[in-house]
TORLO-626515 format. One record per residue (C-alpha): z, x, y; residue number from 1; residue in one letter. Coordinates in steps of 0.02 Angstrom, whole numbers. Layout:
N
      w      u      v resi resn
      Z      X      Y  NUM    A
...
//
This chain:
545
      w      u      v resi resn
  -1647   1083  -1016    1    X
  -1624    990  -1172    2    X
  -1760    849  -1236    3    X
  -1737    692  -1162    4    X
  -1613    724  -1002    5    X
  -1693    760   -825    6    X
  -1607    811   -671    7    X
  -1662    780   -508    8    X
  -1611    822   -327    9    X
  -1703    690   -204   10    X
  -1644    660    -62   11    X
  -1474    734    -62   12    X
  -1439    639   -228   13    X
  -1397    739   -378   14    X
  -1439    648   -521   15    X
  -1434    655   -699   16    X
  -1534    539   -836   17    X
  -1503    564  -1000   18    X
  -1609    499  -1153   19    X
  -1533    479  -1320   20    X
  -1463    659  -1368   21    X
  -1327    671  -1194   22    X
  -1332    796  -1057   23    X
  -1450    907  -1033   24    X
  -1414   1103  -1014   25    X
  -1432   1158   -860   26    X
  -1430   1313   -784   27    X
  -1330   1303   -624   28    X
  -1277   1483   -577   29    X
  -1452   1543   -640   30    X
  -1541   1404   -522   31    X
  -1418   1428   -377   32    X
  -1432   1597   -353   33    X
  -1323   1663   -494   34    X
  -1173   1761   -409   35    X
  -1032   1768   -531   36    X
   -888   1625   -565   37    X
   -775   1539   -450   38    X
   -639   1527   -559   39    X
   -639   1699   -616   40    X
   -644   1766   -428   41    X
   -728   1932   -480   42    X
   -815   2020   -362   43    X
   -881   2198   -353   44    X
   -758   2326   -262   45    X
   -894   2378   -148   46    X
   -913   2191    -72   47    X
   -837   2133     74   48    X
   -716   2004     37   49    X
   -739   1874    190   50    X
   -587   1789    259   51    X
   -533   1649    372   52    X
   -576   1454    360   53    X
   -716   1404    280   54    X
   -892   1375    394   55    X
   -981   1224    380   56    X
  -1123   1305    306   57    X
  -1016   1355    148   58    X
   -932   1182    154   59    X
  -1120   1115    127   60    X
  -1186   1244     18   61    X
  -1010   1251   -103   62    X
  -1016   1061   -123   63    X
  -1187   1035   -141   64    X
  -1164   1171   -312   65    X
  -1026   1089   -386   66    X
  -1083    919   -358   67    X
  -1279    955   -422   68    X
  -1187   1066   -576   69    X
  -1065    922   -605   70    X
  -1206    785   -595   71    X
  -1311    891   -724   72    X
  -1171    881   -847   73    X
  -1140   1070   -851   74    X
   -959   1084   -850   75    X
   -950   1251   -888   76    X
  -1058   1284   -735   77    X
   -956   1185   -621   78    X
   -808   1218   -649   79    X
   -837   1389   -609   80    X
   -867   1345   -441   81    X
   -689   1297   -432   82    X
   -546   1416   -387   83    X
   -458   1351   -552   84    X
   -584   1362   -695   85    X
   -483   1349   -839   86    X
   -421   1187   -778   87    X
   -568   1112   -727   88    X
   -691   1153   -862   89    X
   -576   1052  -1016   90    X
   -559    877   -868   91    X
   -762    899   -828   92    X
   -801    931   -990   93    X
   -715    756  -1062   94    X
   -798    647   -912   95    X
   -946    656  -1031   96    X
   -883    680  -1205   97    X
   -715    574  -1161   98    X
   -737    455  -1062   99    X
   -920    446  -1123  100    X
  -1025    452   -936  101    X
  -1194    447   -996  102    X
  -1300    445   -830  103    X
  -1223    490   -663  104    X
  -1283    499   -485  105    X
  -1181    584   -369  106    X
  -1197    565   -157  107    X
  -1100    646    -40  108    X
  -1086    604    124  109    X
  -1040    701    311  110    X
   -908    815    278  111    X
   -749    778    390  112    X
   -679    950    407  113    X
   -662   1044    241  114    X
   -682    871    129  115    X
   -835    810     85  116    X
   -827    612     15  117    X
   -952    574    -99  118    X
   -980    412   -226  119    X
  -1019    425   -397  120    X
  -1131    275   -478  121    X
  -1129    306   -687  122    X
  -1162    239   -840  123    X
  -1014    220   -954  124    X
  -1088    207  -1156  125    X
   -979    192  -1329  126    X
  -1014    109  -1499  127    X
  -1193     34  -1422  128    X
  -1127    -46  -1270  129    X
  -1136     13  -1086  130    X
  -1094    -25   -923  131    X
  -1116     34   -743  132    X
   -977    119   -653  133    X
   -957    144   -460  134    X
   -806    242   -372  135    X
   -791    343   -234  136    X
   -691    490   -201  137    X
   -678    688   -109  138    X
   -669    884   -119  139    X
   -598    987    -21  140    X
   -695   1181      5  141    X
   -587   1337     16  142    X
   -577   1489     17  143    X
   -570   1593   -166  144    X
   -415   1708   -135  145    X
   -487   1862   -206  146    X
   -683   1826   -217  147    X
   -674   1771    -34  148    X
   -804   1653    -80  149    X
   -793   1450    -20  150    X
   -767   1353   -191  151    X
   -701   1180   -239  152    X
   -522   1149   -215  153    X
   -476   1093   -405  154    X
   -362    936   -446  155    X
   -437    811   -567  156    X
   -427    682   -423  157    X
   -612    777   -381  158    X
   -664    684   -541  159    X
   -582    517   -513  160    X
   -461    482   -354  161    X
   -334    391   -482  162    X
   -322    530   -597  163    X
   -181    656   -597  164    X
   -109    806   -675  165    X
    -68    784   -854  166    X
   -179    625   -863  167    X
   -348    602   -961  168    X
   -514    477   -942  169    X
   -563    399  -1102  170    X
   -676    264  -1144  171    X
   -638    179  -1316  172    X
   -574     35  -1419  173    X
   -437    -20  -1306  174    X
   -258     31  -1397  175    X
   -191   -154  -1330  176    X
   -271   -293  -1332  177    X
   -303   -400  -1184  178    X
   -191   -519  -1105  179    X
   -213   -690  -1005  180    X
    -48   -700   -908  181    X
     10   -842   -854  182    X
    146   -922   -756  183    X
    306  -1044   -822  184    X
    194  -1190   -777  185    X
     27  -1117   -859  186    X
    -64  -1053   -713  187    X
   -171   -893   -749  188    X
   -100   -731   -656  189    X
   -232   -602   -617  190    X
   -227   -443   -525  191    X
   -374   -509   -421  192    X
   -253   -658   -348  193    X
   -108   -576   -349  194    X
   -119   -385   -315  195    X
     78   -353   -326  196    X
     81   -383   -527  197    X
    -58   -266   -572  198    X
     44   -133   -635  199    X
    156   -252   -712  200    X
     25   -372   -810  201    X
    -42   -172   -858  202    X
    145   -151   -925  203    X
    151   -307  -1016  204    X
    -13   -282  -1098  205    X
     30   -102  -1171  206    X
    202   -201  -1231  207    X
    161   -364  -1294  208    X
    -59   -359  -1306  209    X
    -34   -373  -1506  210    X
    120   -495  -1501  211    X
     14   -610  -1387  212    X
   -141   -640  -1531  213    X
   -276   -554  -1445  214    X
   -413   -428  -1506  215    X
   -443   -250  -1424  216    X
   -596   -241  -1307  217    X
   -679    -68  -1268  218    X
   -642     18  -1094  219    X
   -633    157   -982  220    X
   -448    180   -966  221    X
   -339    352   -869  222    X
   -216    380   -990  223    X
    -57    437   -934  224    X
     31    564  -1037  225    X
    221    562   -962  226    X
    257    395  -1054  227    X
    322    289   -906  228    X
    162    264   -805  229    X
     71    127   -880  230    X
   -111    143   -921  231    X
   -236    115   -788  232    X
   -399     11   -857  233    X
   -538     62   -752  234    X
   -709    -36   -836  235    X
   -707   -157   -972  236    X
   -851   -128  -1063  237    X
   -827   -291  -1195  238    X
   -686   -368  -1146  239    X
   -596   -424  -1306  240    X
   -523   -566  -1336  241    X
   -359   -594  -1237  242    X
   -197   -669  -1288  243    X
   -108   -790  -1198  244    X
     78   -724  -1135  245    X
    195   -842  -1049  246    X
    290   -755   -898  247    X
    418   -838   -808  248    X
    323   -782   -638  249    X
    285   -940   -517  250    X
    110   -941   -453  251    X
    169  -1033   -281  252    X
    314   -930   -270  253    X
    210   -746   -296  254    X
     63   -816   -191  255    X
    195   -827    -38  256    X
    280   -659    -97  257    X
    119   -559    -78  258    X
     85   -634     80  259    X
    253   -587    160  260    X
    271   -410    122  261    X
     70   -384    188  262    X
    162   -376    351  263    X
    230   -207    301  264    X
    189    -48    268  265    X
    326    -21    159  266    X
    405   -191     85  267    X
    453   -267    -78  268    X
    540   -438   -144  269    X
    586   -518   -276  270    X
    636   -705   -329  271    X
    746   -761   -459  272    X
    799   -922   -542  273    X
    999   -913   -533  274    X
   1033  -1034   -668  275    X
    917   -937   -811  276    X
    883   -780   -737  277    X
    702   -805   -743  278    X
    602   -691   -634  279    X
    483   -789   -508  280    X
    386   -678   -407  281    X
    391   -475   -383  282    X
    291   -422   -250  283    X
    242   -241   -145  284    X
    161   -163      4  285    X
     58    -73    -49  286    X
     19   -168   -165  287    X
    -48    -49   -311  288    X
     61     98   -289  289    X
    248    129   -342  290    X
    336    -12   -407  291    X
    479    -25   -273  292    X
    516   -188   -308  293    X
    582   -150   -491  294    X
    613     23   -498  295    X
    647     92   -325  296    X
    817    160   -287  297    X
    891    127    -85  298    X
   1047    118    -17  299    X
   1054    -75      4  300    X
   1181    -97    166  301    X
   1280   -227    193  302    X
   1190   -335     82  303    X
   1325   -248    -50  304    X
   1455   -323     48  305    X
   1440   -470    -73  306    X
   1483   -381   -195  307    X
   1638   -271   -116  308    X
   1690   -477    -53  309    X
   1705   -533   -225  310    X
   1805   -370   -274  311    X
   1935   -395   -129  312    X
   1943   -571   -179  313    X
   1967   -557   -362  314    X
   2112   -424   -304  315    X
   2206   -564   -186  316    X
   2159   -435    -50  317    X
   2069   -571     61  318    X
   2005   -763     63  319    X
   1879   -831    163  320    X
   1974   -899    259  321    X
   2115   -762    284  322    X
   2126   -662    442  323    X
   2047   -511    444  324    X
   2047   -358    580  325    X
   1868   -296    632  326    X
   1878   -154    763  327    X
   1743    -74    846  328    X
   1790     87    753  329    X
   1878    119    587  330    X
   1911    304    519  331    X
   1959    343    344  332    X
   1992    493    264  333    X
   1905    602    404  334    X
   1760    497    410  335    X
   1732    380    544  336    X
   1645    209    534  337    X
   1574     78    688  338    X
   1484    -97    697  339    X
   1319   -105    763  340    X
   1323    -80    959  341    X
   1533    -69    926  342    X
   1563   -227    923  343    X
   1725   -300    879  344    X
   1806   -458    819  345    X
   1962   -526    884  346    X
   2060   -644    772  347    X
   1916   -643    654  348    X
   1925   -694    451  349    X
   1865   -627    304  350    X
   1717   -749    329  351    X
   1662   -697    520  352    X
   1658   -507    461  353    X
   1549   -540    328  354    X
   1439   -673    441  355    X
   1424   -570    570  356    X
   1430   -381    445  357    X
   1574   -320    526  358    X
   1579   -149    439  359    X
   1755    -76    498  360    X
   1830   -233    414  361    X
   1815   -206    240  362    X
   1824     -5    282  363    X
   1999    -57    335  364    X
   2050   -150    156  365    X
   2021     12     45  366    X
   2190     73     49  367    X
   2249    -90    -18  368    X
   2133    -83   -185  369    X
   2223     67   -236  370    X
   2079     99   -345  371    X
   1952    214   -306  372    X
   1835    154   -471  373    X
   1886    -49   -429  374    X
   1685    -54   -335  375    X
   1601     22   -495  376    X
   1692    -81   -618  377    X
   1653   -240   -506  378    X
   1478   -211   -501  379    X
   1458   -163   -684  380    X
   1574   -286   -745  381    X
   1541   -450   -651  382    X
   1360   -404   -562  383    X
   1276   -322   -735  384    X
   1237   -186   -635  385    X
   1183    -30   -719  386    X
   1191   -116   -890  387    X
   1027    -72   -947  388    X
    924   -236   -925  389    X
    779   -274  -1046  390    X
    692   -368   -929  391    X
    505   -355  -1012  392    X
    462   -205   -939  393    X
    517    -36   -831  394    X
    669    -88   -705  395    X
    786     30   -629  396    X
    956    -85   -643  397    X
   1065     -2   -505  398    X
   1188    127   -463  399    X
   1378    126   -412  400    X
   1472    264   -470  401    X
   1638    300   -439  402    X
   1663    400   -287  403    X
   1834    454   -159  404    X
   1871    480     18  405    X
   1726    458    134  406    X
   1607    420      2  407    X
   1698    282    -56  408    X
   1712    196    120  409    X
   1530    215    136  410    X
   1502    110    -41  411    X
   1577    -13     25  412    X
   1439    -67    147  413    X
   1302     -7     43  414    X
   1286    173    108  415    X
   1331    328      6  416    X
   1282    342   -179  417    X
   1239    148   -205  418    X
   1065    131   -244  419    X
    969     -5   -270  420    X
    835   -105   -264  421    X
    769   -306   -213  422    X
    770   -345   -400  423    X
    941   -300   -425  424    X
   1009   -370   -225  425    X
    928   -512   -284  426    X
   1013   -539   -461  427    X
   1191   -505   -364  428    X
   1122   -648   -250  429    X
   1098   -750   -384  430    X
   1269   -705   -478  431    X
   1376   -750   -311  432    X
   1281   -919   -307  433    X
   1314   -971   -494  434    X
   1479   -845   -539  435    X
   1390   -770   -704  436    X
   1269   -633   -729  437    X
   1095   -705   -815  438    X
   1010   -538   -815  439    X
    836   -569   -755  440    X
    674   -569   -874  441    X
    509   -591   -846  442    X
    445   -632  -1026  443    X
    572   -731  -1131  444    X
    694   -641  -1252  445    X
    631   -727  -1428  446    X
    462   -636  -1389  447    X
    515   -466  -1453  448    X
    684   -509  -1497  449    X
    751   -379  -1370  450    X
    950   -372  -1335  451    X
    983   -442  -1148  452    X
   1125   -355  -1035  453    X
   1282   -466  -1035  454    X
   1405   -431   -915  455    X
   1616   -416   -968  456    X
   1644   -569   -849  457    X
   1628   -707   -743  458    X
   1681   -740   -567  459    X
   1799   -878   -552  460    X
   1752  -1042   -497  461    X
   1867  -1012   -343  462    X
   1795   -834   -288  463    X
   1587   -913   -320  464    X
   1615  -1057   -197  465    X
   1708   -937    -77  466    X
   1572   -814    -87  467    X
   1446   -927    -80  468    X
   1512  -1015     77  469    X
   1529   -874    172  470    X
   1313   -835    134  471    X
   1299  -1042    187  472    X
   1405   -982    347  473    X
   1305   -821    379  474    X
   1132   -926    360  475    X
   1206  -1064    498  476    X
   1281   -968    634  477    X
   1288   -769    581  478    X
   1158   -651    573  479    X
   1052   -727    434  480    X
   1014   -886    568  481    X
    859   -860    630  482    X
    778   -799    491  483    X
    852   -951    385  484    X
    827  -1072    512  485    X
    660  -1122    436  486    X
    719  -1120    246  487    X
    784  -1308    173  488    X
    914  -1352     47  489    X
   1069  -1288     -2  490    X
   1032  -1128     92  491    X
   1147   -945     92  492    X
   1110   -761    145  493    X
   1176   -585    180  494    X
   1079   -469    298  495    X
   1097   -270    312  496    X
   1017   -112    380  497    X
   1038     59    283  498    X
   1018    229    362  499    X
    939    349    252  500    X
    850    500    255  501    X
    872    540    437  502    X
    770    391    475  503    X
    765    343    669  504    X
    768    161    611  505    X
    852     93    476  506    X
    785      2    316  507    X
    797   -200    331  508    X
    897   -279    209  509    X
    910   -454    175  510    X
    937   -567     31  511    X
    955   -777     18  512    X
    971   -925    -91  513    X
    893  -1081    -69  514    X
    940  -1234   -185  515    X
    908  -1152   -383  516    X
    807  -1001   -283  517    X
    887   -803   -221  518    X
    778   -692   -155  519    X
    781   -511   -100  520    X
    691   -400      5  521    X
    686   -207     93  522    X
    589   -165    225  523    X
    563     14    249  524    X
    604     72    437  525    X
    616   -109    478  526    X
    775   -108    554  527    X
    908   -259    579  528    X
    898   -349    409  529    X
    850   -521    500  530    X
    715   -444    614  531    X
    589   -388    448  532    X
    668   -430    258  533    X
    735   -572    340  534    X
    542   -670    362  535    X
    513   -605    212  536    X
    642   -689     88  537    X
    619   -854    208  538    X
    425   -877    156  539    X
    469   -837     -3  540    X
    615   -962    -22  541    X
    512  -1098     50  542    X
    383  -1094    -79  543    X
    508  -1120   -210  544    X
    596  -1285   -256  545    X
//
């Protein structure tokens, strides 16, 4: 052991303390036993190699090594008690000269099966300041393949549960300097409040901390290294000095987002201003995982009949007002389509199909486009979808390509290749309800000067008020009512239900206006689009103005 560190095992705590010259040596094959590395599986020929699961006594015995090596600071030690050594050793080694963990007590707790939980209580130190640093995580015991021997499952979750292949924990002058988000109105925006915007404030930070005035604070940060995934700050050591940056979030309006997707498992929404474009609230369940919201990609159902509407309109194929056929069944090119529960429509309109999402109805107009690419060039042209927004951070902006035969049918109601997500249902929401694409942002363009999507076109004054009355039609009396029927103002929506992946239920769909407000959400598994996204864009459409 070196001067000044001492390790001790009380208890069932492994602990290290260092003084002032680091970790201390330590020994751990020597002191366990010896008995030849984990990660190097060798073993003599004469040995019996032992198979079969793990005992409980090895379970107790492997993690209790790795742990008390790990603890001690011997990386080389532990990570030979791994069955992947020559990954492990480089991550274990830069927990202490990396990331800087100065003192570290490890406890593990029961072992559920193979796992073993355990929480780690540190001390994070760099350029004279430190701070303590609790987490919890878990191993998993196996066993070696060769060596027949029970040793610690490697990933570099073992070290921290957030950290992933590829990834590294450092601890340093943070490479962006704080931010202090805050809404249109002024109102601070913090992770803590809001949960949803946590990788996004993250996002904005890496891309506008020096633009906003601030000074870099030191931290303990997992840095990603694929480019995409923002940084994840773990400890703030010092925390800077933060920079103020404007968003065009609403406080109210995310407050009621977060609340409404809770209900979910799986659920995102999004709010936008029609008139500017201005993003209002993005929210997610779960909360702190993948942005779905922003970058997820879904068939979107019938909510893309608003879109395929406006194209048969802009063609003279169909009017509001104009009757329209909607059988139970409608087959095209080999492929056949129904309603939901086969319903039919006699003497219906264009307006009744789309209240009521009458899917063999606009199936039945595609022969009359005469133009398998007329959906794409809609959507791109008039909707800005797929035009590369520049929103203020990561957004996936939509997908229709051009597509024939069966696949092109199944565009039409948002099935097929379309994919999407509730930003983008919600900025075609928001397009119907005004007639011009305003691509959403959520920090304004003169910040970094950044080119925003335009789109070739605007929808006439003629086709906006029809498409718009038949979402004010839908909210009154068609599927949309109940979930509307709480929601004030000048009040539209579109519902829909996509079946993907061999799901037993569908996704919910839904999307609304309210006065200068659209909204859009997905439910995942959730069904009819009024019975789950439905709630959800109400509560979010009441909060707003």
């Amino acid at each position: 052991m070196r001067s000044g560190a001492k390790v001790a095992v009380v208890g069932g705590i492994f602990a290290v303390v260092v003084g002032g010259v680091g970790y201390g040596a330590y020994n751990i094959l020597d002191d366990l036993g010896g008995g030849g590395g984990g990660g190097t599986e060798s073993r003599s020929a004469s040995a019996e190699v032992k198979t079969g699961p793990v005992t409980e006594e090895e379970i107790g015995e492997a993690s209790k090594k790795f742990l008390k090596a790990w603890a001690s600071g011997d990386s080389a030690a532990a990570s030979q008690l791994t069955n992947n050594a020559g990954e492990a050793g480089p991550v274990l080694a830069a927990y202490r000269e990396v990331a800087h963990v100065t003192e570290a007590v490890i406890t593990p707790g029961p072992a559920v099966g193979s796992k073993v939980p355990y929480t780690v209580k540190a001390t994070v130190s760099f350029g004279g300041k430190s701070k303590p640093w609790s987490y919890a995580s878990e191993l998993t015991v196996v066993r070696g393949l060769t060596t027949g021997r029970p040793l610690v499952d490697w990933s570099p979750a073992v070290v921290h549960p957030d950290l992933t292949d590829g990834a590294s924990l450092r601890t340093g002058e943070a490479s962006t300097p704080a931010i202090e988000a805050v809404d249109h109105n002024g109102k601070v925006l913090t992770k803590e409040k809001y949960p949803s915007l946590g990788p996004i404030l993250e996002a904005l930070r890496k891309k506008y901390g020096e633009k906003a005035g601030g000074t870099a604070g030191i931290e303990t940060w997992i840095e990603n290294a694929d480019g995409k995934t923002p940084d994840k700050t773990l400890l703030k050591l010092t925390k800077g000095k933060p920079g103020k940056l404007v968003t065009t979030l609403d406080a109210g309006i995310q407050a009621a987002a977060e609340t409404a997707v809770k209900r979910y498992g799986q659920a995102s929404v999004v709010a936008i201003r029609p008139s500017t474009g201005a993003i209002r609230a993005v929210a997610n369940s779960p909360a702190n995982g993948f942005n779905a919201a922003l970058q997820g990609k879904q068939a979107p159902g019938s909510t893309m009949k608003i879109v395929t509407a406006a194209m048969l309109i802009e063609k003279g194929l169909a009017s509001a007002g104009q009757p329209i056929e909607c059988p139970k069944t409608a087959m095209y090119q080999g492929r056949t389509f129904h309603n939901l529960d086969g319903f039919d429509i006699p003497k219906g309109t264009l307006t009744t199909s789309f209240a009521r999402s009458c899917n063999t109805a606009f199936i039945k107009l595609i022969d009359d486009t005469k133009d398998d690419a007329a959906l794409a060039e809609e959507s791109r042209e008039v909707f800005g979808i797929g035009l590369n927004w520049q929103t203020g951070v990561v957004t996936y902006d939509g997908s229709v390509p051009e597509a024939t035969g069966g696949e092109a049918a199944a565009q039409y109601i948002g099935q097929g290749t379309v994919q999407m997500n509730a930003l983008n249902v919600a900025s075609i929401t928001a397009t119907a309800r005004t007639g011009t694409f305003r691509q959403p942002i959520i920090v304004d363009q003169d910040l970094d000067g950044r080119v925003i999507a335009t789109a070739a076109r605007s929808l006439s004054p003629n086709v906006s008020r029809q498409l718009t009355e038949m979402m004010r039609q839908t909210a009154a009396w068609g599927t949309a009512k109940a979930a509307m029927s709480t929601v004030g103002g000048d009040k539209g929506a579109k519902t829909g239900s996509a079946e993907v992946d061999n799901q037993e239920t569908s996704d919910s769909w839904f999307t609304g206006f309210s006065n200068d407000l659209a909204a859009a959400a997905v439910v995942k598994a959730g069904g009819h689009g009024g019975d789950a996204a439905g709630p959800v864009v109400a509560t979010v459409l009441r909060a707003g103005p």
